[in-house]
Structures are given as structure tokens and as C-alpha cells.
C-alpha positions in Angstrom: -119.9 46.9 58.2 -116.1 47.2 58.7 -116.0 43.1 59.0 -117.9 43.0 55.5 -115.0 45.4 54.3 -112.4 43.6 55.7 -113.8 40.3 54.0 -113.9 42.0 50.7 -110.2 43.3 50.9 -109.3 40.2 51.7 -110.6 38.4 48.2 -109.2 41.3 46.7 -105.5 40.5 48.1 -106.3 36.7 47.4 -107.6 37.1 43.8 -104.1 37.5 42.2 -102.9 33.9 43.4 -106.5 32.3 43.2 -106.1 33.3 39.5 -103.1 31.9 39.0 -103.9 28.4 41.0 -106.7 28.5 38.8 -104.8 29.5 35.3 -101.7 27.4 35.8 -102.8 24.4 38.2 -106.5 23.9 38.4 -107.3 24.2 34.7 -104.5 22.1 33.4 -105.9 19.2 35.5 -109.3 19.6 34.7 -108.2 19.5 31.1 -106.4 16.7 31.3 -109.1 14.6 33.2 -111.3 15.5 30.4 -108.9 14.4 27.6 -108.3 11.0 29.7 -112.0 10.2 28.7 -111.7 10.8 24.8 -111.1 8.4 22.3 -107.9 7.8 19.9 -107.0 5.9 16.6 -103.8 5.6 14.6 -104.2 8.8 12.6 -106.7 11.0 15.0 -108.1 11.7 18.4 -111.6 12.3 18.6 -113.4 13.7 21.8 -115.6 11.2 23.9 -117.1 9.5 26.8 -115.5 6.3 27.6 -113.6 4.4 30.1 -111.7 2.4 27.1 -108.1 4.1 28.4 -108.5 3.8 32.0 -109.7 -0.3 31.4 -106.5 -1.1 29.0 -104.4 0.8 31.8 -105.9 -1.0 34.8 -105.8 -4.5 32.9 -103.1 -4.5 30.8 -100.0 -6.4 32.8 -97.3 -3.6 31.7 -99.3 -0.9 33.7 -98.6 -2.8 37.3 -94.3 -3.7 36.4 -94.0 -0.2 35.6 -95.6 1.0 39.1 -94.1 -1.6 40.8 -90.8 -0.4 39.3 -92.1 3.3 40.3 -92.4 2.6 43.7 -89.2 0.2 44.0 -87.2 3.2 42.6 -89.2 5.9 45.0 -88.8 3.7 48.2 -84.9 3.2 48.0 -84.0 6.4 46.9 -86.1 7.7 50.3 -84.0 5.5 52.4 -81.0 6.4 51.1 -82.2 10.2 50.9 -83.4 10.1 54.4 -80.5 8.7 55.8 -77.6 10.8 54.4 -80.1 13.9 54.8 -80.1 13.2 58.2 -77.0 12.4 58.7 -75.4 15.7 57.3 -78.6 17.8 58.6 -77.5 16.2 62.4 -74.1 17.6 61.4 -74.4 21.1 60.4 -77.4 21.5 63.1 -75.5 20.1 66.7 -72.0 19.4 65.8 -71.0 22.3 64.7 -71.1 25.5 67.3 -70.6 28.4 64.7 -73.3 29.5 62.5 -71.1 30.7 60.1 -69.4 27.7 59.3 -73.3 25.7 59.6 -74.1 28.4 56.7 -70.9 27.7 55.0 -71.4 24.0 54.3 -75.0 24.1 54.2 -73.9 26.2 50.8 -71.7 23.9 49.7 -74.2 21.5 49.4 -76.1 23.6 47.5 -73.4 24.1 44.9 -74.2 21.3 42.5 -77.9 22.5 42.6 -76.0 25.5 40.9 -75.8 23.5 37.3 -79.3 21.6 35.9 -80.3 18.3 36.4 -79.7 16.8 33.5 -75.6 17.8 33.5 -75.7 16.3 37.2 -76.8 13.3 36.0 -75.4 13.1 32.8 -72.1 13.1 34.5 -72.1 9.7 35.7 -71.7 8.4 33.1 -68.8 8.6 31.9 -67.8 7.8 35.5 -69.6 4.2 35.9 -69.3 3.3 32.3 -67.4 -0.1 31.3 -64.1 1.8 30.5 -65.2 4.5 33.3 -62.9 6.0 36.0 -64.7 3.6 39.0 -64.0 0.3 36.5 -60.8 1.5 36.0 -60.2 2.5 39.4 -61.6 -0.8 40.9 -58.9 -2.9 38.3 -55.9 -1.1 39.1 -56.3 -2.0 42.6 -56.9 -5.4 42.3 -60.5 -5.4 43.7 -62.0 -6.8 40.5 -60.9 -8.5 37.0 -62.6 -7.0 34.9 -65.0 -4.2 34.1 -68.4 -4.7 36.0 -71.4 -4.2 33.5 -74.2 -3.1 36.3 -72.7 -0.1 37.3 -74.3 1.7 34.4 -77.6 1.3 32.2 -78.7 -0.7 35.7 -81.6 0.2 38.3 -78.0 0.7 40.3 -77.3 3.8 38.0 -81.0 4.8 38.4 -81.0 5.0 42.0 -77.5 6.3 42.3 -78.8 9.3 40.1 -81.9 9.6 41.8 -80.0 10.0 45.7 -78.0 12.4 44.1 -80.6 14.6 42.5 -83.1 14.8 45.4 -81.0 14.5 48.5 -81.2 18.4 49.1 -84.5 17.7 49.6 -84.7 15.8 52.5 -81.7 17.5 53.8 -83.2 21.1 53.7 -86.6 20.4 55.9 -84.8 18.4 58.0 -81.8 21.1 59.4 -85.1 23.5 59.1 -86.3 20.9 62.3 -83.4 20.3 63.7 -82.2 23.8 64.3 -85.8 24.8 65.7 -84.9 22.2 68.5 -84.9 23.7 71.6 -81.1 23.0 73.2 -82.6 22.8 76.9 -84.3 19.7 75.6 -80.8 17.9 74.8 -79.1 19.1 78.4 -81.9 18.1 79.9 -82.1 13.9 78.8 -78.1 14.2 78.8 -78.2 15.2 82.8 -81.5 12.0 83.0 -78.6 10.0 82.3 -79.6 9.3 78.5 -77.4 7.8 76.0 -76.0 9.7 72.8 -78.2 7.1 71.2 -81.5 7.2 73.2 -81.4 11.1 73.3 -81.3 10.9 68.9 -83.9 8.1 69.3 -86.7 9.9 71.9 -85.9 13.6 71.7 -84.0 14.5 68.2 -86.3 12.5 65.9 -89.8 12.8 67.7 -89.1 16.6 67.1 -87.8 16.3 63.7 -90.5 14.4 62.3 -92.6 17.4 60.6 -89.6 18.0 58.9 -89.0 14.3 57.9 -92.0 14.3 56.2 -92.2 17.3 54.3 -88.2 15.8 53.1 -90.1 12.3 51.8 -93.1 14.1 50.2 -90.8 16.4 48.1 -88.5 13.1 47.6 -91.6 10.2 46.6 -93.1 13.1 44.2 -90.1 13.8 42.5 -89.3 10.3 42.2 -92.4 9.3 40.9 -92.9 12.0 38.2 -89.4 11.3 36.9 -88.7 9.5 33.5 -85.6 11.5 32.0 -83.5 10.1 34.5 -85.1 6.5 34.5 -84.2 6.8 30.7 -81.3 8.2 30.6 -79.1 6.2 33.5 -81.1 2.9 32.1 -80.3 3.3 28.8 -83.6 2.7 27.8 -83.8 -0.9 29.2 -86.1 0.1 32.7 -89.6 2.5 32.9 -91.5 3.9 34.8 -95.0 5.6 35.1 -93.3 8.7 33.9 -91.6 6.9 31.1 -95.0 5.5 30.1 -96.9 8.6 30.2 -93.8 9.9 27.7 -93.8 6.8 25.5 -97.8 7.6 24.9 -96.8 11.0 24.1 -94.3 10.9 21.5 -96.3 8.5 19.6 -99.2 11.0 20.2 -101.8 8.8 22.1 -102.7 11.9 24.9 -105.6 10.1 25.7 -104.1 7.1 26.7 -101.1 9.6 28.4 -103.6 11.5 30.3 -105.2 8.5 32.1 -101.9 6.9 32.8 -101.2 10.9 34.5 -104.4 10.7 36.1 -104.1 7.2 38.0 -100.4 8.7 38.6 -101.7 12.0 40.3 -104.2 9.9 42.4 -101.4 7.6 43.7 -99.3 10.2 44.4 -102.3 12.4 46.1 -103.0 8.9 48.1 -98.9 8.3 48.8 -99.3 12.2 50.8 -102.7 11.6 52.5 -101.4 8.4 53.8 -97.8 9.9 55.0 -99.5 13.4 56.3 -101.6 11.1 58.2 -98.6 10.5 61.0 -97.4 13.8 61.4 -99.0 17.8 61.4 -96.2 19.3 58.7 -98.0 22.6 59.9 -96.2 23.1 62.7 -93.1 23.2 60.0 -95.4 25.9 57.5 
């Protein structure tokens, strides 16, 4: 009797979340899996059973550039993500000794987070433009001739954005690890005679992994489901799945948008079975 009680109050405590999963998660999906089935013509969009969006999106030659640029733009930004986040989360977790100043900087990094995404970004602009401070910069010293024309409206100025915008991400999990590291272990492969190198390479990263992999899932999704940024530091001339699924909706084909969001959520669901296939990220929850 008192187990059957304790069951009860605790679907009671659960309720208020398992309604709001449901309200705000669950039954936007489901809607727009059902929408990704109807039909649309130039003027209306009429409900229905068909496949017609899902085979134009799987055949049509667009559908594979744009995830190939997707993925292209979600695998560089990890590397580069993964290895400043390391680098700085190695700093603030073993090179410096007092936890005040680890909490200091570890703040400072969090002050551009302070402003929104779109002024962060925004902001390079001006700065990697043809008549931009780095152009300018790169003249007066005699490195180059004349203004370089990549530096902005390029996948360079996508990617640039993109490390900037998500790096926090991999940097957070990743001092989470680092700092759950148990000293003892480091002393210990230091007096075994190990290298700086082979003690990063067989103690720091084996241990850090959980918290490597929470970093790239946060980084790949965030990636993949952006398009202001693709558009904005392209200037219109690359795209992505995101970009697509926005096209479709300003010219108010959401059929068409919510099958392109479909196959998206599916790759990304696939991209995190695959990755949390390596490591438990439990141990990090």
C-alpha cells in the first residue's frame, strides 16, 4: 500500500513537466510531422496523405549541396570549437591554482554571451569588410596589396561566426570534466615517468570525454539548426538546411518546410545516437 502511494505521488510531482514536454515539445513535432504529409499549391495548402514533399526533397539535387554544406559548416566549426574549448578549459582547470581567479576568467568568457547573438555576429562585419579594420590593418603593414574579398560574405565569415557563437559550448562541459578529475591521477603518471604529453593523451582526455561529447552535441545541433548566421555572414550567397526550411517559409510552402525539418530532426537525432554511442554522457548528468 505505501509503494502504491509512493508511485502515485510520484506522477503527481512528474505531471507538471510531463505537461509541459508534452505542450511545448511533443505536440509541436507531432504537428509538424502531420503538416509534412499535406499537400500545397500557389495560393493554398490543403490537408493530405502523400509522400509528394518528402520525394521532391529526397530527389531534388539542391536538397543534398545544402546538407552537404550543413555538415561541412557543422564539422569545422567542431574542430575549431573543440580545440580552443579545450585549450582554454585545460587552462582555467590545471594551470591555474586559485579558484578565484579559475572563476574570474571563466566569467570573462561569459561576457560576450551577455549581448544576443545576432549583435555578436553582426559585429564582424564591419571588421572583415573590404574597407574593414583587418583589410586595412593587413595594407598598412605590407602583408597584402589590396583589400582581400573572402574575408566577408565567404563560408570563411560563416565559420568564423559560427566558432565564435558556440565556443562556450564546448568550453563549459569540458572544464565541468576537467575539474572533476581526480589530481592523484596526474601525480600519479607524472611519478610513472609519463610525459606532459602522454599524461594529456592517456589520463586528461580518456576522463574528459563525457564532457567532450556533451560540448559537440550542443555544438553540431546548434550548427545545424542555424540559418540567420549562414545568411547573414554569407550575404545571401551560401545555405543551408536551416536556410531552406526558411526560404519555404517565407514564401509559405509549410508543407514542403516541415518535411525538409523533419529529415533535419532525423539527421540530427541520428548525428547524437551515433556520437552517444562512444561515450556514457551520464556519468556527466
Amino acid at each position: 500500500m505505501l509503494r502504491s502511494k509512493d508511485t502515485i505521488l510520484a506522477w503527481i510531482q512528474a505531471a507538471p513537466l510531463a505537461v509541459v514536454l508534452l505542450g511545448f515539445l511533443v505536440a509541436p513535432i507531432i504537428m509538424i510531422v502531420i503538416v509534412s504529409f499535406w499537400g500545397a499549391t500557389e495560393y493554398s495548402i490543403y490537408p493530405d496523405f502523400q509522400f509528394d514533399n518528402y520525394a521532391f526533397l529526397l530527389t531534388s539535387p539542391v536538397t543534398y549541396t545544402v546538407f552537404f554544406n550543413t555538415f561541412k559548416y557543422a564539422l569545422i566549426t567542431w574542430a575549431f570549437t573543440l580545440t580552443i574549448g579545450f585549450t582554454v578549459a585545460y587552462f582555467l582547470a590545471f594551470e591555474l591554482r586559485s579558484l578565484k581567479w579559475q572563476i574570474a576568467l571563466f566569467l570573462i568568457c561569459t561576457i560576450p554571451f551577455w549581448t544576443s547573438n545576432i549583435i555578436r555576429m553582426i559585429s564582424w562585419i564591419p571588421f572583415l569588410g573590404r574597407n574593414g579594420i583587418a583589410n586595412q590593418t593587413l595594407i598598412s603593414w605590407g602583408v597584402i596589396d589590396e583589400p582581400l574579398d573572402w574575408l566577408l560574405f565567404s563560408d570563411f565569415s560563416v565559420i568564423l561566426a559560427f566558432v565564435h557563437l558556440y565556443t562556450l559550448f564546448m568550453v563549459v562541459p569540458i572544464f565541468n570534466s576537467m575539474m572533476r578529475i581526480d589530481r592523484s591521477l596526474i601525480e600519479a603518471a607524472r611519478d610513472s615517468g609519463a610525459t606532459g604529453f602522454q599524461t594529456l593523451w592517456n589520463v586528461i582526455i580518456p576522463l574528459c570525454k563525457p564532457g567532450i561529447m556533451i560540448g559537440t552535441i550542443f555544438v553540431v545541433t546548434l550548427v545545424m539548426g542555424d540559418f540567420i548566421t549562414v545568411r547573414f555572414m554569407s550575404g545571401s550567397q551560401r545555405a543551408n538546411v536551416g536556410r531552406l526550411i526558411s526560404n519555404d517559409i517565407s514564401l509559405l510552402q509549410y508543407p514542403s518546410a516541415s518535411a525538409t525539418a523533419v529529415v533535419l530532426l532525423c539527421t540530427v537525432l541520428l548525428v547524437i545516437a551515433i556520437l552517444l554511442r562512444f561515450v556514457d554522457i551520464r556519468k556527466e548528468l
